[in-house]
C-alpha positions in Angstrom: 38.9 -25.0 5.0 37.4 -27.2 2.5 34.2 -27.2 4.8 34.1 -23.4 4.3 34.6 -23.5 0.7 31.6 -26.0 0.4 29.5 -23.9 2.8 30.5 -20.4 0.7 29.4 -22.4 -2.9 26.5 -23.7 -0.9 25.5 -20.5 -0.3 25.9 -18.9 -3.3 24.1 -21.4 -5.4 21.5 -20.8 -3.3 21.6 -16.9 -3.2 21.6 -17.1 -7.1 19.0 -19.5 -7.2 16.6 -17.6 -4.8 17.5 -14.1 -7.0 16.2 -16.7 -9.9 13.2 -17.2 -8.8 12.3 -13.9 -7.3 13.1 -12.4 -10.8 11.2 -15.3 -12.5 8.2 -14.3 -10.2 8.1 -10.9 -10.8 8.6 -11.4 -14.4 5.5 -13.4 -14.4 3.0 -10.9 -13.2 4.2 -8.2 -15.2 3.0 -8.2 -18.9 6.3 -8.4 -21.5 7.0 -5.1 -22.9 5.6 -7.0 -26.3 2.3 -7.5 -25.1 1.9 -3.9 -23.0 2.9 -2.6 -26.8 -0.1 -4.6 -28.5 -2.1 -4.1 -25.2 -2.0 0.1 -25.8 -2.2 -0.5 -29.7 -5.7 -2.7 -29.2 -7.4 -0.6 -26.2 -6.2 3.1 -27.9 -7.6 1.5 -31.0 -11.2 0.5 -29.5 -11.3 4.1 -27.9 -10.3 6.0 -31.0 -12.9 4.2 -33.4 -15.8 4.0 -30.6 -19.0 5.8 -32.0 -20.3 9.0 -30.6 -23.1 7.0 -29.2 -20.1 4.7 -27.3 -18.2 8.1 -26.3 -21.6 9.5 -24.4 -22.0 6.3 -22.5 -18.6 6.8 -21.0 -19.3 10.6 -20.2 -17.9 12.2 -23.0 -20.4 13.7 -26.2 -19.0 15.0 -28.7 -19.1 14.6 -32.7 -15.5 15.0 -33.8 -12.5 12.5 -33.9 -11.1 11.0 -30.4 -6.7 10.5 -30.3 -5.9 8.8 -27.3 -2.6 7.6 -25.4 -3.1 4.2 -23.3 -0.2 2.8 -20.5 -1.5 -0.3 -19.6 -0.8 -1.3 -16.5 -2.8 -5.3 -15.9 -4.7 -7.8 -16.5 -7.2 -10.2 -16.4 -6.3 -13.1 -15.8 -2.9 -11.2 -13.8 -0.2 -13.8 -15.6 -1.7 -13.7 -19.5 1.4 -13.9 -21.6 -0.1 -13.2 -24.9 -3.1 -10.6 -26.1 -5.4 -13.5 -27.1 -5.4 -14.9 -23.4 -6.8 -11.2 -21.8 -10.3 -10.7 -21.8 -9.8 -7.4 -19.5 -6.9 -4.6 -19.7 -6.4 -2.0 -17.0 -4.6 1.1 -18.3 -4.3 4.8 -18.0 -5.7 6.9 -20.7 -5.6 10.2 -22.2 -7.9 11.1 -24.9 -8.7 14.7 -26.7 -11.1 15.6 -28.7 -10.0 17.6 -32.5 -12.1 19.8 -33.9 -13.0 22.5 -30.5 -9.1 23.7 -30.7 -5.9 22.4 -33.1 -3.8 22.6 -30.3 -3.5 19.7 -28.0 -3.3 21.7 -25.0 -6.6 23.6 -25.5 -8.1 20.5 -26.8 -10.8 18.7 -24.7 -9.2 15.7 -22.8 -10.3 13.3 -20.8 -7.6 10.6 -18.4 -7.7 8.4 -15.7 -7.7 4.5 -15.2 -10.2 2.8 -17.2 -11.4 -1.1 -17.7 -11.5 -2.4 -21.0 -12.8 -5.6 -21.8 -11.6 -7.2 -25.1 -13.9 -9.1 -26.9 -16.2 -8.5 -29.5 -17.7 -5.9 -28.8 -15.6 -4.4 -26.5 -16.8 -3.0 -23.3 -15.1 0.3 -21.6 -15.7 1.0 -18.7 -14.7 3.9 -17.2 -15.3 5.4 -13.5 -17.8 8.4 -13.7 -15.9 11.7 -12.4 -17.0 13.8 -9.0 -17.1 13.1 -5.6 -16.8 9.4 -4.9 -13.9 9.2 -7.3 -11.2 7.4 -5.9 -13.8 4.5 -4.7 -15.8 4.6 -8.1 -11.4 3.6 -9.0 -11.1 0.9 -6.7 -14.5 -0.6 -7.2 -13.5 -0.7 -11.1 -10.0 -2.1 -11.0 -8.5 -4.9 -9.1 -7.0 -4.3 -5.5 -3.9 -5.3 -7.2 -3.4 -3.0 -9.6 -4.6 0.2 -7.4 -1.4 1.7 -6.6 -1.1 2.0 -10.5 -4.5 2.9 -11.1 -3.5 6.5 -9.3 -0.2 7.0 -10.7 0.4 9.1 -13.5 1.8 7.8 -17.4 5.6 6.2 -16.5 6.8 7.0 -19.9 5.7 9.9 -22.0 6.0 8.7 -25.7 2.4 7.3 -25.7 1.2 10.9 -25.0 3.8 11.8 -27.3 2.6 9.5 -30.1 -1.0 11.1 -29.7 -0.2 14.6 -29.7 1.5 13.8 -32.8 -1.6 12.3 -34.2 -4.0 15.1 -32.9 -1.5 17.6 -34.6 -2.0 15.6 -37.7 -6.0 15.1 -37.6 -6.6 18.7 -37.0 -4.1 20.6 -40.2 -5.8 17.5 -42.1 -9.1 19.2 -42.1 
């Protein structure tokens, strides 16, 4: 019996200690909720204040103020713990353009996956629409991260957040 006893600690030290490390793991190449926050604050900022001139290189010309909503979704390097070791984010975004229509859902938007590279100056890179999409995608962001290139925003409050400040931007006129 006591050999039993032994064996059924053994075992579930061990169980616990595998479950340890397999949540350890995982919490390592996921970003902290703290830096996804500063990741969407730094990458929606760059796309909000980016010139017309910026705007038109991505694909988009247009001469009025740009709201956005960024989910990020990786990195580069994968296991950066803190914004000042990333020099590239991968995120979804959702952008609309005030001034054609005060209403967000008649507004001009443009979403997908994009690249952004921080440093000064930024770089944004984001894959040109049309056929060829979905490899224009995979060529842009890592195999890694695919699966979440293609998915849709996980949580609604960022596009939340920007409707709010579309709303604001256009009655501010």
């Amino acid at each position: 019996m006591i050999k039993t006893r032994r064996g059924l600690i053994a075992a579930i030290v061990t169980l616990a200690c595998l479950t340890l490390a397999g949540v350890t793991f995982f919490a390592a190449r996921q970003p902290s909720s703290q830096l996804n926050e500063e990741l969407a604050a730094q990458v929606t900022l760059i796309l909000e204040q980016a010139s017309p001139g910026e705007h038109h290189a991505h694909g988009h010309s247009f001469e009025s103020r740009v709201v956005c909503a960024v989910e990020p979704f990786g990195t580069e390097p994968a296991d950066a713990k803190a914004l000042v070791e990333v020099r590239w984010v991968y995120a979804r975004h959702m952008c609309a353009v005030t001034g054609v229509s005060s209403d967000w859902a008649a507004s001009v938007r443009a979403s997908g996956p994009i690249a952004v590279k921080v440093d000064i100056p930024p770089e944004v890179r984001v894959p040109e629409s049309g056929a060829g999409y979905p490899d224009r995608v995979r060529n842009l962001i890592p195999e890694r991260y695919h699966e979440q290139a293609f998915a849709e925003f996980g949580d609604d409050s960022a596009i939340e957040a920007a409707r709010e400040r579309f709303t604001l931007s256009s009655t501010a006129k």
